[in-house]
C-alpha positions as CSV (number, residue, x, y, z in Angstrom):
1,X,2.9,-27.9,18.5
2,X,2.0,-31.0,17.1
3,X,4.6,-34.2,18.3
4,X,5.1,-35.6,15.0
5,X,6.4,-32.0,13.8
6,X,10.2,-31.5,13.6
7,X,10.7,-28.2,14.2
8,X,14.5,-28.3,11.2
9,X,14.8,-31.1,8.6
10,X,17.8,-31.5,6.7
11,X,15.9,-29.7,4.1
12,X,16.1,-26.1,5.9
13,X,12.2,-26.8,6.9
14,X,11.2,-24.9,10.3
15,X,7.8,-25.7,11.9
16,X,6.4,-23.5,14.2
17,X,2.3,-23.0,15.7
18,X,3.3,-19.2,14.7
19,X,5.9,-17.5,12.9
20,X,6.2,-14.0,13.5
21,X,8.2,-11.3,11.3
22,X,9.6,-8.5,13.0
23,X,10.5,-7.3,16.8
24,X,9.0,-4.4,17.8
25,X,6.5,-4.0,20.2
26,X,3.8,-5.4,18.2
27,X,6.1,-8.7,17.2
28,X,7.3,-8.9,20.8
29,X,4.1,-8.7,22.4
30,X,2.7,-11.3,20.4
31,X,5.4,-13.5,20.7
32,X,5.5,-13.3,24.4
33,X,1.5,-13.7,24.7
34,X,1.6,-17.1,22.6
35,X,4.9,-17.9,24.4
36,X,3.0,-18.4,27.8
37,X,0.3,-20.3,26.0
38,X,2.8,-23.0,25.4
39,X,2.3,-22.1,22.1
40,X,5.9,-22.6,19.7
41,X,7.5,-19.5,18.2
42,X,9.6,-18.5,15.4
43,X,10.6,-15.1,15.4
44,X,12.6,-13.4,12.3
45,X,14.5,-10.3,13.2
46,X,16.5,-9.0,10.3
47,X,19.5,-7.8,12.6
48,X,21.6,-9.1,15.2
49,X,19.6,-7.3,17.7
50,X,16.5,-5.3,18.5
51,X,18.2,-2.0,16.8
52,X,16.2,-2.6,13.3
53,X,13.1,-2.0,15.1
54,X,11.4,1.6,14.9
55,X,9.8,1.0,18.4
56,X,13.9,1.0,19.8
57,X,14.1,4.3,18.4
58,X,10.7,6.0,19.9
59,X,11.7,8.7,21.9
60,X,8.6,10.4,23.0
61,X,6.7,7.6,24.6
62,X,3.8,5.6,25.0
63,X,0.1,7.2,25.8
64,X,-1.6,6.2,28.6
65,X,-4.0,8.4,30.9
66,X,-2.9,11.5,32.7
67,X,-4.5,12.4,36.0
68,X,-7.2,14.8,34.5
69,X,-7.5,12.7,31.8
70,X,-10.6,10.9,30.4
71,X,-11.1,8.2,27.6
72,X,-13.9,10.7,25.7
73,X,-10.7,13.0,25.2
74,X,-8.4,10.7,24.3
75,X,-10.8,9.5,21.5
76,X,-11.6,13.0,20.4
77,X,-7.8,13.8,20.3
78,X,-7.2,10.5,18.0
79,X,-10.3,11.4,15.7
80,X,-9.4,15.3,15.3
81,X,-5.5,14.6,14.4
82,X,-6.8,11.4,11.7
83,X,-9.0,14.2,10.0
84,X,-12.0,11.8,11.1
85,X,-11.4,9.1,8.7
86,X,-10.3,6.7,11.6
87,X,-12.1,3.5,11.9
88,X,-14.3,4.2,15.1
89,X,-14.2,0.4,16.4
90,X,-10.5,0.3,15.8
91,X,-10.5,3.9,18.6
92,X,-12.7,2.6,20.5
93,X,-10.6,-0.7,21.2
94,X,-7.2,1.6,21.4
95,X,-9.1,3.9,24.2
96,X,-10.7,1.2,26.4
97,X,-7.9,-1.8,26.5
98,X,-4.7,0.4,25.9
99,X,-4.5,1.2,29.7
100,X,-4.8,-2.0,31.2
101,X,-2.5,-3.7,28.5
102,X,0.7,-1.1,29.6
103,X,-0.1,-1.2,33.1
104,X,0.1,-5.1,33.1
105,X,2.6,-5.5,30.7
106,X,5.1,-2.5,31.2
107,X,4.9,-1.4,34.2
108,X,4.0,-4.5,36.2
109,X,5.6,-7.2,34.5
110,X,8.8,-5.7,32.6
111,X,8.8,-3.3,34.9
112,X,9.6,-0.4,32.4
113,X,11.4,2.5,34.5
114,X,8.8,5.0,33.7
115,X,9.9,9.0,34.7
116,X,8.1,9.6,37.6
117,X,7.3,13.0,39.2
118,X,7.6,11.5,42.6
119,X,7.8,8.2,43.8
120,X,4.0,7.6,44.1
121,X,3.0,9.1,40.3
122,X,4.6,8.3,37.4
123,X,5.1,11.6,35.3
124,X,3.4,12.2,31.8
125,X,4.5,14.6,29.1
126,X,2.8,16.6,26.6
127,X,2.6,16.4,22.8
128,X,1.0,17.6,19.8
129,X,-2.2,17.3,19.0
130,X,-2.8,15.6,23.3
131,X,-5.7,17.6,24.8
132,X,-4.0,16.2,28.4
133,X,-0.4,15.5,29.3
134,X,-0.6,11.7,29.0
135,X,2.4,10.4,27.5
136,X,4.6,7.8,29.9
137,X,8.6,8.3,29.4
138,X,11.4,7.3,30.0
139,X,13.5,10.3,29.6
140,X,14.0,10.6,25.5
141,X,14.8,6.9,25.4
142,X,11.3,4.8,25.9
143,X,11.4,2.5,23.1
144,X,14.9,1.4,23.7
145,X,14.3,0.5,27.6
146,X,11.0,-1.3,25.9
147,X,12.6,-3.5,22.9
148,X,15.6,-4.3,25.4
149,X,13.2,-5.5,28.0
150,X,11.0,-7.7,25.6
151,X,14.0,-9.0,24.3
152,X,15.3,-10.4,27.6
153,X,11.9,-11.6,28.9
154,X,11.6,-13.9,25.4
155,X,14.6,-15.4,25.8
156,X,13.2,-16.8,28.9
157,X,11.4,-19.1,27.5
158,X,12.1,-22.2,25.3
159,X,9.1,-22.5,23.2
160,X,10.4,-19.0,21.7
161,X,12.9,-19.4,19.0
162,X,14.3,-16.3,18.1
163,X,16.1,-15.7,14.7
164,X,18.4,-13.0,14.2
165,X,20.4,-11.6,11.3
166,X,17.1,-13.1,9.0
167,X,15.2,-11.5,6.5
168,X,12.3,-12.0,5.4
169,X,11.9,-12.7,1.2
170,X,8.4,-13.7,0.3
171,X,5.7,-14.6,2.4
172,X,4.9,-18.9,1.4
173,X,1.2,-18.9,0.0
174,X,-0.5,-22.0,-1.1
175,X,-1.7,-22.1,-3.9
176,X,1.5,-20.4,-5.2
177,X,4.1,-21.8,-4.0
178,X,2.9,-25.3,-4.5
179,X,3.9,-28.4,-6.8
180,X,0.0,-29.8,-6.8
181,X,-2.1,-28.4,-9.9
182,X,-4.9,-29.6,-7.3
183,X,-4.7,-26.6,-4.9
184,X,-5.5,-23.7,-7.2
185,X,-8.7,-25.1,-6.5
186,X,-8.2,-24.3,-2.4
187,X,-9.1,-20.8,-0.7
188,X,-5.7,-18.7,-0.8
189,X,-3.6,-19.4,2.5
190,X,-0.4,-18.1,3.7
191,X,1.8,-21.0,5.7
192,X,4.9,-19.1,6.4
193,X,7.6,-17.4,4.7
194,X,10.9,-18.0,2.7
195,X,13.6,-16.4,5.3
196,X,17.5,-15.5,3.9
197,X,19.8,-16.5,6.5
198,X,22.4,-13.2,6.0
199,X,25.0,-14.8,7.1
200,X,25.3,-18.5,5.2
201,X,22.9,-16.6,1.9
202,X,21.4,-19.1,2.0
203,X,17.1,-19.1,1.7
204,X,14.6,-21.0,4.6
205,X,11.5,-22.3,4.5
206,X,9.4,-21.2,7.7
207,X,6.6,-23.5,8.2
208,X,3.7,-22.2,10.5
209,X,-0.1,-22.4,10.2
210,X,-0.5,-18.8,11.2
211,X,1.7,-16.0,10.5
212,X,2.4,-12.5,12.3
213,X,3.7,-9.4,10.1
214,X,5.6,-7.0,12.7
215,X,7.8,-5.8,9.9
216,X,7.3,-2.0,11.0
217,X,7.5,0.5,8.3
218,X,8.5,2.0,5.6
219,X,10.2,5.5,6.1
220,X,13.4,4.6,4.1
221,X,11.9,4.8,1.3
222,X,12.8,8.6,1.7
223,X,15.6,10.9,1.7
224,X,15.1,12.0,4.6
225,X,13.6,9.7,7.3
226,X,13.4,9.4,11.2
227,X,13.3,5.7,10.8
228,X,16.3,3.0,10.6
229,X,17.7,2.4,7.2
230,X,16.0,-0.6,7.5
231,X,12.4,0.4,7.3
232,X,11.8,-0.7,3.8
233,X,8.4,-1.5,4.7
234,X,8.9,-5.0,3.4
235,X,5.8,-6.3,5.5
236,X,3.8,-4.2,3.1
237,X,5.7,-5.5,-0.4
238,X,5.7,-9.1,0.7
239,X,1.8,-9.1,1.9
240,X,1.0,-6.9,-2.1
241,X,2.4,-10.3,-3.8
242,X,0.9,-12.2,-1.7
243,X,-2.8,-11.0,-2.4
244,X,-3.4,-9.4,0.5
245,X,-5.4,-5.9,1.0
246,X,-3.4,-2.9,0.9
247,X,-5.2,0.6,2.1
248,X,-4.3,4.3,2.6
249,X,-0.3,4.0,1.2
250,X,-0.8,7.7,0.6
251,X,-0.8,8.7,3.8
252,X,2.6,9.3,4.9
253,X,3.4,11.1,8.3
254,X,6.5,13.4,8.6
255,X,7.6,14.2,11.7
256,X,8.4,18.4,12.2
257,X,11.6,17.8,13.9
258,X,14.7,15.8,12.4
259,X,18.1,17.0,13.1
260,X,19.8,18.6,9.9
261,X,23.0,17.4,8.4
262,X,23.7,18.2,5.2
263,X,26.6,15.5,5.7
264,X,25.7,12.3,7.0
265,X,22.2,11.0,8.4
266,X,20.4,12.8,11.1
267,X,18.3,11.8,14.1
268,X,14.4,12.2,15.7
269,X,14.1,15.2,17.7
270,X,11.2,14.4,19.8
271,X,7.9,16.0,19.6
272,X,8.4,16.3,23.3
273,X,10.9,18.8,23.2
274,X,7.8,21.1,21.6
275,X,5.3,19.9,24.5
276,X,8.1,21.3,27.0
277,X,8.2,24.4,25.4
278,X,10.7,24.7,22.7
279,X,9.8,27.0,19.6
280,X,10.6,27.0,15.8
281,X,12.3,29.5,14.2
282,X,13.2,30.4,10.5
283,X,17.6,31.0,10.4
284,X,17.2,34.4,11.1
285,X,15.5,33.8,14.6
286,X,11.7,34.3,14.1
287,X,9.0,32.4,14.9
288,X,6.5,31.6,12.5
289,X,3.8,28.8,13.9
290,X,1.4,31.0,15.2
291,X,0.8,32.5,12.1
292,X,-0.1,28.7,10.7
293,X,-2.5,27.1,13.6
294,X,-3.5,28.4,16.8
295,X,-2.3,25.6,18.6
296,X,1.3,27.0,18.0
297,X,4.1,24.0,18.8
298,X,1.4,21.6,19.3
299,X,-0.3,21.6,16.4
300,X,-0.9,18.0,14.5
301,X,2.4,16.7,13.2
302,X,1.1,17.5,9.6
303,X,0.3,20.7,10.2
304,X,3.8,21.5,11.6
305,X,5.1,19.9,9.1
306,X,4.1,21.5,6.2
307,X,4.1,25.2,8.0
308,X,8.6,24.3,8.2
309,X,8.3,23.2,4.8
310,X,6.6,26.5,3.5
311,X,9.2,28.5,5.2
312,X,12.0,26.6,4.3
313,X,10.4,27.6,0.9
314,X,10.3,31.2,2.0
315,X,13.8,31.8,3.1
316,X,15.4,29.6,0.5
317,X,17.0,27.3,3.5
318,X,17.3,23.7,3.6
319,X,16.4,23.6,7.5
320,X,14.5,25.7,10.6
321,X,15.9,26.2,14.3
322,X,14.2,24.4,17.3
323,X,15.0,26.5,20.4
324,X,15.5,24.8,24.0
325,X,17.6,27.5,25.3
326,X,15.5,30.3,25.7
327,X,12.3,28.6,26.1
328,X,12.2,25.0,27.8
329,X,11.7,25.4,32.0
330,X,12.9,22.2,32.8
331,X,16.4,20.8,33.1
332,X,17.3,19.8,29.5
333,X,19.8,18.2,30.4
334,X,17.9,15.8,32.5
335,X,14.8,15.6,30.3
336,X,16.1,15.0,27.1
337,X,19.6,13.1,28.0
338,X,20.1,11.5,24.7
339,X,19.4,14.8,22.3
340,X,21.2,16.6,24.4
341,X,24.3,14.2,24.1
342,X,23.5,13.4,20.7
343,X,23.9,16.9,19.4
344,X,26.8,17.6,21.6
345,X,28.6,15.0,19.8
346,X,27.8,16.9,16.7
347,X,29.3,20.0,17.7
348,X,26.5,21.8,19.4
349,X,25.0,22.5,22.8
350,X,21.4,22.5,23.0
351,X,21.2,24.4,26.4
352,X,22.6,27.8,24.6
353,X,22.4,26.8,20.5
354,X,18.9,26.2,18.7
355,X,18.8,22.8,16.7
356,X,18.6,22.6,12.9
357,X,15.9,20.7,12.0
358,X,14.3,19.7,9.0
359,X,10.9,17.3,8.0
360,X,11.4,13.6,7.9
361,X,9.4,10.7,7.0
362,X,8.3,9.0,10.0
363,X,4.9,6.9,9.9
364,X,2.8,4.9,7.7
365,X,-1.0,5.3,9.0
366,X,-2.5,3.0,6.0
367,X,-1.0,-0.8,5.7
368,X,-1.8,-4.5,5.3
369,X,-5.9,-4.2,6.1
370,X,-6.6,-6.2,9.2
371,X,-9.9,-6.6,11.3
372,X,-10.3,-5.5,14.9
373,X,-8.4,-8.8,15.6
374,X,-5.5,-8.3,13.2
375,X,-6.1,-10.5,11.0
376,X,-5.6,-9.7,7.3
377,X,-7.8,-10.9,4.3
378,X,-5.6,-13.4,3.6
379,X,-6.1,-16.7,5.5
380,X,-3.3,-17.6,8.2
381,X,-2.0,-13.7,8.0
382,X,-2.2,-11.9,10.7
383,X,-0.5,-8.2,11.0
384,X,-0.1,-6.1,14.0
385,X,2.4,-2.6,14.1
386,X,2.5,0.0,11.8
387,X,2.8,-2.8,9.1
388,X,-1.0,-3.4,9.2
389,X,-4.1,-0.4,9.2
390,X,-6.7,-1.2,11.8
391,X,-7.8,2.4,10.6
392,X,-6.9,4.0,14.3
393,X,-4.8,6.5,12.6
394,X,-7.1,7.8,9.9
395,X,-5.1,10.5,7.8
396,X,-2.9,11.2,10.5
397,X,-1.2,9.9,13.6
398,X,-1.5,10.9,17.1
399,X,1.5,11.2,18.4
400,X,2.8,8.3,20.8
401,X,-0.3,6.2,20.1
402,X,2.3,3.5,17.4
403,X,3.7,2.3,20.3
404,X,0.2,1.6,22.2
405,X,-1.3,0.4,19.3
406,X,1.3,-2.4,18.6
407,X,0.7,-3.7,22.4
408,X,-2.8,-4.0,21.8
409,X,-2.9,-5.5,18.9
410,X,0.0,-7.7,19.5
411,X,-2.2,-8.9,22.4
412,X,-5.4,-9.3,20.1
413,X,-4.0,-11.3,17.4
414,X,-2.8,-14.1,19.5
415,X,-6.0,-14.2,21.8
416,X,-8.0,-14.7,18.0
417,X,-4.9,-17.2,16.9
418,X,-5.4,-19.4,20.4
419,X,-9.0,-18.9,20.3
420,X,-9.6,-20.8,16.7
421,X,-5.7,-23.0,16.9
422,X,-6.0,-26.1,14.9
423,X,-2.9,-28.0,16.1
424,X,-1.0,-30.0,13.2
425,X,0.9,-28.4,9.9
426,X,-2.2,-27.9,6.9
427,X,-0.9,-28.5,4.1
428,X,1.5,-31.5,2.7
429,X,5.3,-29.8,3.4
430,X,6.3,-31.8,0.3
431,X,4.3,-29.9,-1.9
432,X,5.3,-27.0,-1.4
433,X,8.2,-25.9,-3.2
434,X,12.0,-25.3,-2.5
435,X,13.6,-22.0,-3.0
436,X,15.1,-22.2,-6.2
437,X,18.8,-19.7,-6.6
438,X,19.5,-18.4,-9.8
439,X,21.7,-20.3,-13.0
440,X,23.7,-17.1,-13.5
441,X,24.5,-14.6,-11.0
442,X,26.0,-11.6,-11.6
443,X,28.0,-9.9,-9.2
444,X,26.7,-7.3,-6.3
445,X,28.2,-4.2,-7.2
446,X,27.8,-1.8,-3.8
447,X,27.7,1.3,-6.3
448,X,24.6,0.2,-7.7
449,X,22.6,-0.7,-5.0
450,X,23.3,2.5,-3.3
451,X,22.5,4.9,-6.3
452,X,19.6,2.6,-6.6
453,X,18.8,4.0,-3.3
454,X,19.5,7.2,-3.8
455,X,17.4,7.2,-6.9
456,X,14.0,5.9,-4.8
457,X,14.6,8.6,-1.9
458,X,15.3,11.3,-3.9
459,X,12.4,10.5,-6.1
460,X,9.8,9.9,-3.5
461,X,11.4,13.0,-1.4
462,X,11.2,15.5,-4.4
463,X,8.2,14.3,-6.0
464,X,5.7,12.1,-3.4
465,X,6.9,13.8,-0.4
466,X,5.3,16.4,1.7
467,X,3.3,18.5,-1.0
468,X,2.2,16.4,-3.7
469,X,1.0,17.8,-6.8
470,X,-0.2,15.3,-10.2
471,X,2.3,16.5,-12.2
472,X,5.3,15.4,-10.1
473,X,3.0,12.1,-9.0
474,X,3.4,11.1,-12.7
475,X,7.3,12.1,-13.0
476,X,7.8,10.3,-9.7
477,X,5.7,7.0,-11.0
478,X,7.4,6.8,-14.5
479,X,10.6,6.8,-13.0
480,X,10.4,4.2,-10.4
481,X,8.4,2.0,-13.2
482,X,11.4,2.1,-14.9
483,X,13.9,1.4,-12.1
484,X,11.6,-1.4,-11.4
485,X,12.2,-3.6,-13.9
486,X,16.1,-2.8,-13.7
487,X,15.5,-4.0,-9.9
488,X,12.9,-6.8,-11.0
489,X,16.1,-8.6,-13.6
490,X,19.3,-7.7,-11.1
491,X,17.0,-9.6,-7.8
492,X,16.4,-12.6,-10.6
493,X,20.1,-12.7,-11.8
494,X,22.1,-11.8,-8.5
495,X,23.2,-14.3,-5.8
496,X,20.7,-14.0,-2.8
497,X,21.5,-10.9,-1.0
498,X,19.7,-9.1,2.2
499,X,20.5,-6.0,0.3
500,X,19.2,-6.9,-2.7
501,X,15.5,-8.3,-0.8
502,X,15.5,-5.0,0.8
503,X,15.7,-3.0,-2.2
504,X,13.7,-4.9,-4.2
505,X,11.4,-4.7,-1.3
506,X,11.8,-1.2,-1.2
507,X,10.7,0.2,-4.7
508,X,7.6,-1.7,-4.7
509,X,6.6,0.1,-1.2
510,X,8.1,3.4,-3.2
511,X,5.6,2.4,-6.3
512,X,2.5,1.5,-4.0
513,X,3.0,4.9,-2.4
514,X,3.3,7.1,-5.1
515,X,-0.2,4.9,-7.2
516,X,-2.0,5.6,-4.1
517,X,-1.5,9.5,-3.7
518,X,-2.0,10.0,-7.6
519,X,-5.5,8.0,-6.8
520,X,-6.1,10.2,-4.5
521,X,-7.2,14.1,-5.3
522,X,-8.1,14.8,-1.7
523,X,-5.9,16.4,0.5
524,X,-6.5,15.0,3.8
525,X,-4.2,14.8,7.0
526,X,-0.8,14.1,5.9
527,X,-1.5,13.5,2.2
528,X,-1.5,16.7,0.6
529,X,-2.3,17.5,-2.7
530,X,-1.6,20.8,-4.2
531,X,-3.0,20.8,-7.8
């Protein structure tokens, strides 16, 4: 960084060479590659810990390569489950660095306790839509053990400035954010972000030449959603007004398998559980996926998906039954530690009692449009996670292949960042302008903001959810239109609020969702139309 830079004025200003958004994998890895560059970091994490961040909650695991494995399969697996609309350079970069990038991050350097089939090989499970068992694991618990790990390797290092219990309002773009008439007549260029500090509520400036969106996704946005509350997907919102590219909102991935309860939120059920054998069943105990794919279980996530939601239909039920009991080999107890206790603290025991399970959001395969390197088409953005669409995923998602992704490209937005670093601040810091709070604020009524909630993830649940058809499209886009601009005046009027960024964050995502799949007549992977 640049001497003459202060890194905090009296004016809430905070320089950095990068500031990256967000904590996952794809955040952490990039922070941690610029970090041993000597490069200075600013890194916004909208909790007090790593626990916002989907990648903590990744059960199944990351891909790597089995022992009868081979890159050719790996890249036909991808390419079959995106319904062939994946970007072929964006595969072809996944297949030939994703190895060495988790062997020399992972396993050799934050020495991830991968599950191991003896102590010489490392174990690898199986999962839907994998031609080979290829998935690394640690036990049902793999993206914890990884966002703990990062976390305690960047605080390690000084140049890495970590901000939690921030969230991220508005990205800072020049021309729009500035006090000189003269730079409309300057190329568009992001140079930070305005960050709410939750706890004082009061709003930062982050000053970086180059910015990294790790924000994650945007499952929330549904009633029913394998993702943290969090996941408002305000990476995408932020980067749509700030002009960047958006592609391919429509497709939505829903995992098969979230556990049912009609009374408070659920949790993932690992796809996993399926590769070890486990079968779905309608209430009344009978299977029904061979009758939908020939590939039983294992068929692409979609696919599963909408065969549950068909029979849901059919029996009039609001869930299906995942059976362990009579069907897994191996110790279930062992294998799948946390489901197991999880659902033994809600009254049920796995190894004799099938699991309720219903569809849930899960995964965003389109995003903020980035290049092979991550970089977005807005100059100084970068995005890396399921935030941004390199195109790897196509219509669909391979399962375990998020978390790989975010490593890789976490590693190859940095390496383009060092590559072309201009050291020094470009713009004039005065001329950019303050955040300015609102003359009147009204007070933060809790009831609102929830129903507000309720209102987007019912909405987008009922009507932009796993069967789409255009009538419902159009019910679904006239009613968030009009919550909008309810949203639109309270954000204006309110006192600054995390909640109130989130859900205003949140209904756009909702809107740019639901405009997408009305564009779009095709049914394809995990959009599907039914006109």
């Amino acid at each position: 960084m640049n001497k003459n830079m202060k890194r905090k004025t009296d004016r809430e200003e905070y320089f950095s060479d990068i500031l990256i958004i967000g904590a996952g994998i794809a955040g952490a890895t990039a922070a941690l590659e610029a970090a041993r560059q000597g490069l200075e970091i600013n890194l916004i994490v909208k909790s007090s810990g790593p626990e916002s961040s989907n990648t903590y909650w990744a059960q199944g695991g990351i891909v790597s390569y089995g022992e009868d494995d081979d890159p050719e399969l790996l890249k036909e697996d991808i390419l079959r489950a995106g319904d062939r609309i994946n970007n072929p350079e964006a595969v072809e970069i996944l297949v030939k660095e994703g190895k060495e990038a988790v062997d020399r991050i992972l396993i050799n350097e934050l020495k991830i306790p991968f599950a191991r089939s003896s102590p010489e090989k490392l174990d690898f499970a199986l999962e839907g839509g994998h031609s080979r068992r290829r998935i690394l694991h640690v036990e049902d618990a793999t993206g914890q053990r990884i966002a703990l790990a990062f976390m305690e390797k960047l605080k390690q290092f000084p140049n890495v400035h970590i901000y939690f219990d921030h969230t991220a309002v508005d990205l800072l773009t020049v021309p729009h954010h500035s006090r000189d008439p003269l730079s409309y007549y300057r190329s568009p260029r992001c140079l930070g972000a305005y960050v709410l500090d939750n706890k004082t509520r009061r709003v930062k400036k982050f000053l970086a030449p180059y910015t990294i969106l790790a924000t994650g996704g945007c499952s929330a946005v549904y009633l029913y959603s394998s993702n943290p509350r969090t996941s408002t997907g305000s990476g995408y919102a932020m980067a749509l007004r700030a002009g960047a590219r958006i592609v391919n909102m429509e497709y939505i991935q829903f995992h098969p398998t979230y556990f049912y309860n009609r009374d408070a939120d659920g949790f993932l059920i690992s796809e996993a559980v399926r590769g070890e054998g486990a079968r779905l069943k309608t209430r009344d105990g009978r299977t029904f996926m061979e009758k939908y794919s020939p590939l039983g279980e294992l068929a692409p996530r979609d696919e599963v998906t909408r065969a549950i939601y068909q029979e849901m239909i059919n029996t009039n039920s609001n869930y299906v039954m995942l059976d362990l009991a009579n069907y897994v080999k191996v110790d279930i107890r062992k294998r799948f530690p946390h489901i197991y206790e999880a659902c033994r603290q809600r009254g049920l025991d796995i190894t004799r009692q099938p699991i309720p399970v219903v569809p849930a959001a899960h995964f965003c395969c389109g995003g903020v449009l980035v290049d092979v390197w991550g970089k977005t088409s807005l100059e100084g953005l970068y995005a890396v996670g399921e935030v941004a669409c390199t195109g790897l995923h196509g219509a669909n998602r391979l399962a375990s292949t998020s978390l790989l992704e975010g490593l890789v490209w976490g590693l190859r937005a940095v390496r383009h960042i060092s590559e072309n670093f201009q050291p020094g601040f470009p713009y004039d810091p005065a001329k950019i302008h303050p955040w300015y709070y609102s003359e009147r604020e009204e007070e933060i009524d809790p009831a609102l903001i929830h129903q507000d909630w309720m209102t987007i993830r019912s909405t987008m649940w009922n009507y932009a959810g796993i069967i789409r058809t255009r009538k419902r499209l159009e019910r679904a886009l006239a009613d968030l239109e009009y919550l909008k601009h309810r949203i639109d005046r309270f954000y204006r009027e309110a006192p600054m609020d995390p909640e109130i960024v989130e859900l205003r964050h949140g209904i756009q995502v909702a809107l740019m969702i639901t405009r997408a799949a009305l564009a779009n007549p095709e049914s394809r992977g995990c959009h599907f139309r039914q006109d």
